[in-house]
N, C-alpha and C positions, 0 to 999 in steps of 0.2 A: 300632207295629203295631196294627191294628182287631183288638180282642176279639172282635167282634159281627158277623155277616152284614149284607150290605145286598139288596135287591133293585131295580133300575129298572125300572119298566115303561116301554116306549115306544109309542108307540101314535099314529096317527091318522085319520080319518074320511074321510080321502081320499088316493088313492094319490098318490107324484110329491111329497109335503111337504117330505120329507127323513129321515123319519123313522127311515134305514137308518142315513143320513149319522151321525145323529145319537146312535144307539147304538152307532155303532162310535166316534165322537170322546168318547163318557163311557169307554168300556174305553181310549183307547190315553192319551188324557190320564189317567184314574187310573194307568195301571202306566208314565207318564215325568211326572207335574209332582206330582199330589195327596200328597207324601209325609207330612201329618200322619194321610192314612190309612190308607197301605201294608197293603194288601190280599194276602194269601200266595198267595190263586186270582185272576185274574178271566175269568170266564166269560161269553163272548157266546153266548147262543141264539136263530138265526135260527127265531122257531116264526108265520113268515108262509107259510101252507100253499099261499096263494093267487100267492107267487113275489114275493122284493126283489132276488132275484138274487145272492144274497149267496156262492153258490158261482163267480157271474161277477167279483169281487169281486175275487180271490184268485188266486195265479198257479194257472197252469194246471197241473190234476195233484195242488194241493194238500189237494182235499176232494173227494175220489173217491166216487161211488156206494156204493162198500165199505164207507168209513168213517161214513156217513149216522147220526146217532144213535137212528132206527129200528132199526137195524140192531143195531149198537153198545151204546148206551146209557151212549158215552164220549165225551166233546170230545174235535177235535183238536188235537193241541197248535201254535201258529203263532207261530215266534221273530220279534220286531222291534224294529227298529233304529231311536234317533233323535240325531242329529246322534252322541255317544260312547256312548251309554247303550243295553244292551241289554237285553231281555225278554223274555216268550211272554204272550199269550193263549191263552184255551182257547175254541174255535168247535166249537160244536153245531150240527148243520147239520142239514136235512132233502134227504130221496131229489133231486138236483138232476132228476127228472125229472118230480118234480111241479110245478116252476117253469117247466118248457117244454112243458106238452103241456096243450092245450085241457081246459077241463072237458068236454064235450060233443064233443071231438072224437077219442077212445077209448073201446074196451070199459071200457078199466080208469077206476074211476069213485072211486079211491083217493086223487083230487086233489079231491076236491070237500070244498069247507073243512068242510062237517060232519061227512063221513061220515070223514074226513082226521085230523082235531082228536079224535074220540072214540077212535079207534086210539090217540094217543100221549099224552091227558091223563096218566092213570095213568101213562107212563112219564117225562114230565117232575115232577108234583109226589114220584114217589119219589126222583126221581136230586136234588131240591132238597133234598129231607127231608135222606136220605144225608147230603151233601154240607156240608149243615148242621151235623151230627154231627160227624163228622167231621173238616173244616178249616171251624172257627166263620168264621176270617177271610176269608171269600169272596165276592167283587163278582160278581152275576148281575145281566147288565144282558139284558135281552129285548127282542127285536123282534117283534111283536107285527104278526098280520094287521090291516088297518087294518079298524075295526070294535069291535064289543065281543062277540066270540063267547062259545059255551060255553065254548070252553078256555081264555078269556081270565078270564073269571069262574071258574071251579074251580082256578084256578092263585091267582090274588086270594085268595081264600074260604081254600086251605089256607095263603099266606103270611103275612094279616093274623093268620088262626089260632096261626102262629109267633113274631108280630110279640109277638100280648099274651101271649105265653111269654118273651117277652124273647130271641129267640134273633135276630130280626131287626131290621132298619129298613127302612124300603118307601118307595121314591117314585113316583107317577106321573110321566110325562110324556106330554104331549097334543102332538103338534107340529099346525101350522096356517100356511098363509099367509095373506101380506097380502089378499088374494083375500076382497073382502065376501062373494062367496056361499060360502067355504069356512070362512070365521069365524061364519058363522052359522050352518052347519050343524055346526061343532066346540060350541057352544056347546048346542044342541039335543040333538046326542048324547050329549055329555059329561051333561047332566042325565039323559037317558034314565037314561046307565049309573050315576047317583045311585040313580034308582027303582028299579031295577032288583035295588041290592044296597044297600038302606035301612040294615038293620044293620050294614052296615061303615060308613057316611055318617060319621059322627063322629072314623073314626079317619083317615080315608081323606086324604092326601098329595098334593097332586093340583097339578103343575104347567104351566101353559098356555104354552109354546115359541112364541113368534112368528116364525116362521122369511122372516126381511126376504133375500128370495134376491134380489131389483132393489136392494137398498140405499134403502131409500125415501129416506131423507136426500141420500147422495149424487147424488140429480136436481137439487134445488133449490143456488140460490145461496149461501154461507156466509153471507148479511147477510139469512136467513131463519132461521137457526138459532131464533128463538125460535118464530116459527109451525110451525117444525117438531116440538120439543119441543113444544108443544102442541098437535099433532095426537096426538101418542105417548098424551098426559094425558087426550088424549077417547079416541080407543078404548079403555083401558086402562077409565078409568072406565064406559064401555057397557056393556065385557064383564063386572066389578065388578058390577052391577045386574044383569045376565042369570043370571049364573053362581050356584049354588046353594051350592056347593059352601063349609063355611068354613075350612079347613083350604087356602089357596090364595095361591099365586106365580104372576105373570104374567112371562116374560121376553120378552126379544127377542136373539133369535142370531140373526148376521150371516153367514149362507152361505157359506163360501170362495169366492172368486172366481177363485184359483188351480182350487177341483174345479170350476167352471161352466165355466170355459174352454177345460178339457184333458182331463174327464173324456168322452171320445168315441172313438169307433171307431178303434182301428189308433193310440192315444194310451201302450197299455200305461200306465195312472193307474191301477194297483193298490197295492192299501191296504199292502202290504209297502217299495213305492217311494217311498211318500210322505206318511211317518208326519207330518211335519208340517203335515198339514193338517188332523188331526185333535184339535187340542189347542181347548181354551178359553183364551181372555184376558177383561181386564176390556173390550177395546173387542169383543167378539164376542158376548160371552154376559151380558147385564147383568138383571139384576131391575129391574121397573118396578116391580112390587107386590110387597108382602110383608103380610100384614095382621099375621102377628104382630109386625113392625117395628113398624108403622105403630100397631097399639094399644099398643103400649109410651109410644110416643114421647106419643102422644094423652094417656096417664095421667100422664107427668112432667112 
């Protein structure tokens, strides 16, 4: 069992990444494969004010308007099943009606990410604090409005705050596609949010998701295998040279292709039916970079 709280940030700079996907496969793979870290909570917080859909997610009924963590200031609890093994999650969810109603197309003006986000800071960084106290062993992995908002930095600002109290561990995650103009712009923002919050720059965890949703490999012929690997080793290395950041992982996670195919209308491909498509393996989820590897190995 983890003594220690962890937190994930996930986060990306443009909507449609995966970035939902992606926080929901770190909770369901921690509570059915991670068992060296056997976490007592793990808690998913949908805090995308701007809408991931994450109440559509879900069978119908199960994260009710009622239960909203505005409201509440409690996750729901959500039992699942995978192949024998059973568990819960704990899903924080916001009002499902700020994910379906236009900014601009209501009086009520309670979806609009700023005015939205300064409502619930304060009640997300106490329910972490709490909870922290509390049950130490607890996996908060967050879904994060894509962007780097106020709430996104006041939640940062008071976990790193717990991190050098030693009660935490913090990761970032940036996801991004294949997509040149969406890797350049991951790359621009990601530094912004460097400037932005200087003081934490040194401690800061910061992991860059390539989220390969075409399979990029899979197009070319198996007797390309090396040009293709080294296509991986040039952008890896661009991004390397762009990126400010030194505390930094570059991966490349392989999209299910089981969610691309079936996750669509009248498909019923909710996350309680189909736990296993939310797990990591080594062909899905690989590290290209690691520099703390990579200086180790340089020094031996």
């Amino acid at each position: 069992m983890s003594t220690k709280a962890k937190v994930i940030f996930v986060n990306s700079f443009k909507g449609g990444a995966g970035k939902t996907t992606l926080a929901l496969t770190h909770c369901i793979d921690s509570l059915f494969h991670r068992k060296e870290e056997q976490y007592e909570n793990i808690i998913y917080m949908d805090l995308d004010i701007l809408g991931t859909g994450t109440c559509f997610l879900f069978q119908e009924g199960l994260l009710p308007e009622t239960k909203c963590f505005e409201k509440t200031e409690v996750p729901v609890e959500v039992p699942l099943t995978l192949e024998e093994e059973t568990g819960s999650i704990y899903v924080a969810y916001l009002d499902p009606k700020l994910k379906i109603r236009s900014v601009y197309g209501t009086g009520h003006y309670g979806n609009h990410q700023g005015i939205a986000a300064a409502d619930i800071i304060d009640k997300v960084v106490k329910f972490i604090r709490e909870q922290v106290e509390e049950v130490p062993a607890t996996l908060f992995v967050l879904d994060c409005a894509p962007g780097f908002s106020d709430m996104e930095q006041a939640i940062l600002k008071e976990c790193y705050g717990l991190e050098i109290l030693g009660k935490l561990e913090i990761e970032e995650d940036y996801v991004t596609t294949l997509d040149s103009a969406h890797v350049k712009k991951c790359i621009l923002c990601l530094n912004d949010t460097i400037t932005a919050l200087p003081q934490l720059a040194p401690r800061r965890n910061i992991q860059v998701v390539l989220n390969d949703i075409q399979n990029y490999s899979g197009y070319l012929d198996t007797s390309w295998s090396e040009k293709v690997e080294q296509g991986w080793k040039d952008l890896v290395g661009r991004m390397r040279k762009e990126l400010r950041n030194e505390n930094l992982v570059i991966r490349r996670w392989r999209y299910s292709e089981d969610i691309a195919q079936l996750s669509v209308y009248g498909s019923e491909s909710v996350v309680e039916n189909h736990t296993k498509w939310y797990v990591f393996t080594e062909d899905n989820y690989q590290i290209l970079y690691q520099k703390e590897k990579e200086t180790e190995k340089e020094n031996q």
